[in-house]
C-alpha positions as a Markdown table, in Angstrom:
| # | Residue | x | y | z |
|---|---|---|---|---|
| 1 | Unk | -6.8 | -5.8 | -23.0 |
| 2 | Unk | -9.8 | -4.1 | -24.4 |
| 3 | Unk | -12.9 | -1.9 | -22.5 |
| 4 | Unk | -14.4 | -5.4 | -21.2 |
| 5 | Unk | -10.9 | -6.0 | -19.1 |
| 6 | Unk | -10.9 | -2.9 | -18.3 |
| 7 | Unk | -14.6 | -2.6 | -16.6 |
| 8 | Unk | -14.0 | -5.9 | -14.7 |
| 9 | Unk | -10.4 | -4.3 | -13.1 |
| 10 | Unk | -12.0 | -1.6 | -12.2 |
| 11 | Unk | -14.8 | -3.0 | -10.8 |
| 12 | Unk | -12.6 | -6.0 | -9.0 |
| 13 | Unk | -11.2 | -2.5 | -7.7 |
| 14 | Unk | -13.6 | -0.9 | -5.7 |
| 15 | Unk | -15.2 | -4.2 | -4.5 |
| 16 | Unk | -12.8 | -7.4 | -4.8 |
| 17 | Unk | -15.6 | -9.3 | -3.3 |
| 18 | Unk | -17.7 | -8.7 | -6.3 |
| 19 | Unk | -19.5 | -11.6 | -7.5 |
| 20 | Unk | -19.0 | -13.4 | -11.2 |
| 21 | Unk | -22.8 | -12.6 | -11.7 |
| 22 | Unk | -23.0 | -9.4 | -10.3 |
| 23 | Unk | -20.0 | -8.6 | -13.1 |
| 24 | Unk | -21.7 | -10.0 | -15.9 |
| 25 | Unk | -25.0 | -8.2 | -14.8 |
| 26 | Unk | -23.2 | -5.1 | -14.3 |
| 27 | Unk | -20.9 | -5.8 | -18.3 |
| 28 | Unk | -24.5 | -7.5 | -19.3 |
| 29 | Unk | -22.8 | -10.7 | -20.6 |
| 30 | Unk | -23.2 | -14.0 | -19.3 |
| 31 | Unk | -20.8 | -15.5 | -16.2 |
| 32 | Unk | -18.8 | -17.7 | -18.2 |
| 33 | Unk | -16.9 | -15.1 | -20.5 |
| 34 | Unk | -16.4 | -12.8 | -17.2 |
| 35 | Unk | -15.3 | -15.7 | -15.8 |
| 36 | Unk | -12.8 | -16.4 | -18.2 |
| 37 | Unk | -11.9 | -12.9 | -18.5 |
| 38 | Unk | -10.8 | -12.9 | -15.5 |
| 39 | Unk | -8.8 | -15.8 | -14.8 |
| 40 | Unk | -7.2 | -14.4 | -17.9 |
| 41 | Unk | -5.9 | -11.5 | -16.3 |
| 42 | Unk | -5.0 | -13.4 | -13.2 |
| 43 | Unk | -2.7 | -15.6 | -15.4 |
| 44 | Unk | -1.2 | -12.4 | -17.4 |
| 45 | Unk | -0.4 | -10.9 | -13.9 |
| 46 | Unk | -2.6 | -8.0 | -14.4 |
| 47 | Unk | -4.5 | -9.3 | -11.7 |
| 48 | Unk | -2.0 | -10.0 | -8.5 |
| 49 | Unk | -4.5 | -10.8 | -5.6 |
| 50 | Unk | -7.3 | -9.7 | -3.5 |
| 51 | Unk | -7.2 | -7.9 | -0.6 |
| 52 | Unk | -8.9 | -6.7 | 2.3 |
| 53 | Unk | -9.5 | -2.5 | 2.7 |
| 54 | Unk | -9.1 | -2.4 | 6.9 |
| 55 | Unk | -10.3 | 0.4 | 8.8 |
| 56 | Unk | -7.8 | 1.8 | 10.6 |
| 57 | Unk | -10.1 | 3.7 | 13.1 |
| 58 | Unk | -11.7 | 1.2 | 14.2 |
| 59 | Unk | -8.3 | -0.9 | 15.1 |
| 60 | Unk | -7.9 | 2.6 | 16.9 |
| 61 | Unk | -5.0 | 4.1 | 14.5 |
| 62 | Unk | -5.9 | 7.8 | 14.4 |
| 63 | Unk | -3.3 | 9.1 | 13.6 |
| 64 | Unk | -1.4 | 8.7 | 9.9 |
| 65 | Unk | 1.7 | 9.8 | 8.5 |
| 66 | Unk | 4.4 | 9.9 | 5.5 |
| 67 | Unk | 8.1 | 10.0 | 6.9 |
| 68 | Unk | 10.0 | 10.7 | 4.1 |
| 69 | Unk | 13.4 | 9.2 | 4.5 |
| 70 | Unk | 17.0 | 9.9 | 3.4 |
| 71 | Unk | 19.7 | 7.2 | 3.6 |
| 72 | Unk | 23.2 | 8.3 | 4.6 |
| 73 | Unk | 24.9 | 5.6 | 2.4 |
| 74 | Unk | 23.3 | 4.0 | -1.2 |
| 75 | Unk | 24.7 | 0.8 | -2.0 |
| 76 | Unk | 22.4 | -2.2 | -2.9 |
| 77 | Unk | 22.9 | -3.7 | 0.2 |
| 78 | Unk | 22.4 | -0.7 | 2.3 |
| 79 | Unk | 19.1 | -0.1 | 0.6 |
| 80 | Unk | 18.4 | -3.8 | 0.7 |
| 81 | Unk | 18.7 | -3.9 | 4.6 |
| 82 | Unk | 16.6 | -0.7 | 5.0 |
| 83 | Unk | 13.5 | -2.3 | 3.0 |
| 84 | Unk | 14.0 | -6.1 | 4.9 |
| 85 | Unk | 13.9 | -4.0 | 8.4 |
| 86 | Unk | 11.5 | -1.3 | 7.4 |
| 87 | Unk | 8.9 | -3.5 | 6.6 |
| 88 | Unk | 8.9 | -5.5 | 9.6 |
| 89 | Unk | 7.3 | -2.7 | 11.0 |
| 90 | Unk | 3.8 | -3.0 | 12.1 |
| 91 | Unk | 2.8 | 0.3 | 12.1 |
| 92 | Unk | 4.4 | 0.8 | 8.7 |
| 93 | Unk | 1.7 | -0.2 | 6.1 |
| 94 | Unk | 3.7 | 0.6 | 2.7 |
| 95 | Unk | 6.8 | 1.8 | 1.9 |
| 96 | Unk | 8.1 | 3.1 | -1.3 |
| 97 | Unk | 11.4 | 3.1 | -2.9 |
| 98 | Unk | 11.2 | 6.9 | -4.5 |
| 99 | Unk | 13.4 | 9.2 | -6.6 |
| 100 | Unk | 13.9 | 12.8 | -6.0 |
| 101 | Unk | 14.9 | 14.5 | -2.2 |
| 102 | Unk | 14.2 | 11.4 | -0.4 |
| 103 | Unk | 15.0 | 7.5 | -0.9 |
| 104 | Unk | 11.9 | 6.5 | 0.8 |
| 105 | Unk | 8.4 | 7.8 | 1.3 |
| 106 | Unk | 7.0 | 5.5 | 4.4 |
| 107 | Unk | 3.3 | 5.7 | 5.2 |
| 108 | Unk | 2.6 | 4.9 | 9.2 |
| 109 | Unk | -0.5 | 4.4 | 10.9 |
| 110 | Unk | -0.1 | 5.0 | 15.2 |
| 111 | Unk | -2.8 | 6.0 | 17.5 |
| 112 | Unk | -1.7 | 8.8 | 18.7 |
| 113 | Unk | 1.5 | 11.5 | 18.9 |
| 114 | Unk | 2.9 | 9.9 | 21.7 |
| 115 | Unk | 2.5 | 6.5 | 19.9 |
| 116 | Unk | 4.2 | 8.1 | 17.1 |
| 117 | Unk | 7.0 | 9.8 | 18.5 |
| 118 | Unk | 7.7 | 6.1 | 20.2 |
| 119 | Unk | 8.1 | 4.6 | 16.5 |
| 120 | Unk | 10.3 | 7.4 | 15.4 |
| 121 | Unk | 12.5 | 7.3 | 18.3 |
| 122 | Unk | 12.9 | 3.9 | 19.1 |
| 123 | Unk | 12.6 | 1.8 | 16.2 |
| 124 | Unk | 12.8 | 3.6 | 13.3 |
| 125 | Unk | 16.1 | 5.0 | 14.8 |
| 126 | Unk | 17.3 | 1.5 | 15.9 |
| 127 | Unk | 18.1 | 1.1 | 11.9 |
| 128 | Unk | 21.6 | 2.2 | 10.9 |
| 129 | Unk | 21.8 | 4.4 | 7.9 |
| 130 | Unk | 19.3 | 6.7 | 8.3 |
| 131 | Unk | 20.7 | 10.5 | 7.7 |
| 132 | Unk | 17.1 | 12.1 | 7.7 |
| 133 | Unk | 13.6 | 12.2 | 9.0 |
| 134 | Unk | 10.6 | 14.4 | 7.4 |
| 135 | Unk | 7.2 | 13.3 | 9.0 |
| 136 | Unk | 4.1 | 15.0 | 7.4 |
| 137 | Unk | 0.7 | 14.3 | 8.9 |
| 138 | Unk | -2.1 | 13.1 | 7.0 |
| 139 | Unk | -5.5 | 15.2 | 7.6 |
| 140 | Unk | -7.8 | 14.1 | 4.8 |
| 141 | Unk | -7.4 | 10.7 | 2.6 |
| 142 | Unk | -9.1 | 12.0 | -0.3 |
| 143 | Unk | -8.5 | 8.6 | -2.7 |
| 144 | Unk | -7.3 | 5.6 | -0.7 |
């Protein structure tokens, strides 16, 4: 992967609706060799997908935390149980499997405490094996 690759991820990056041409204008090369480029990369599994970035605001989700989670028990089928329920979440919108004081590091998006407390409380405790709970509240997304 060289400096061209490079440019186009991280341009595919900040806008995955980007354009061939407006690539090549921006790498001043024609469209085919971007185009090529790039298909490249989506064959070598550098490039996964495209996605959407969704305003959670305006779907009226104010309120963001990380609950940093402890399991009581660690067996692959424990933790494989906790990731096939977590997920199935809708106000869980990633989830990561993390070494260190916690097992799990769980980013939620409610729209409001009460909203919150309600996912904590009711369905987050509905799964067995959880020993602990650490919610800390997001106040500023500095790089998202």
């Amino acid at each position: 992967m060289d400096q061209v690759d490079k440019r186009i991820i991280a341009l595919l990056s900040e806008n995955a609706k980007l354009r061939i041409k407006e690539i090549a204008g921006d790498l001043g090369m024609s469209t085919t060799p971007v185009f090529e480029r790039i298909k490249k990369l989506e064959r070598q599994g550098i490039i996964e997908g495209y996605h959407a970035k969704i305003n959670r605001k305006k779907l009226g989700k104010v309120l963001p935390a990380i609950c940093a989670i402890s399991l009581q028990e660690h067996r692959s089928a424990y933790l494989e149980t906790f990731e096939r329920e977590i997920v199935k979440f809708e106000e869980v919108t990633e989830c990561f499997h993390v070494a260190g004081q916690f097992d799990y590091l769980v980013k939620i998006n409610t729209a409001d405490m009460d909203e919150y407390r309600r996912f904590v409380t009711r369905k987050l405790a509905s799964l067995d094996n959880i020993a602990k709970v650490q919610s800390s509240f997001i106040m500023t997304e500095v790089k998202v």
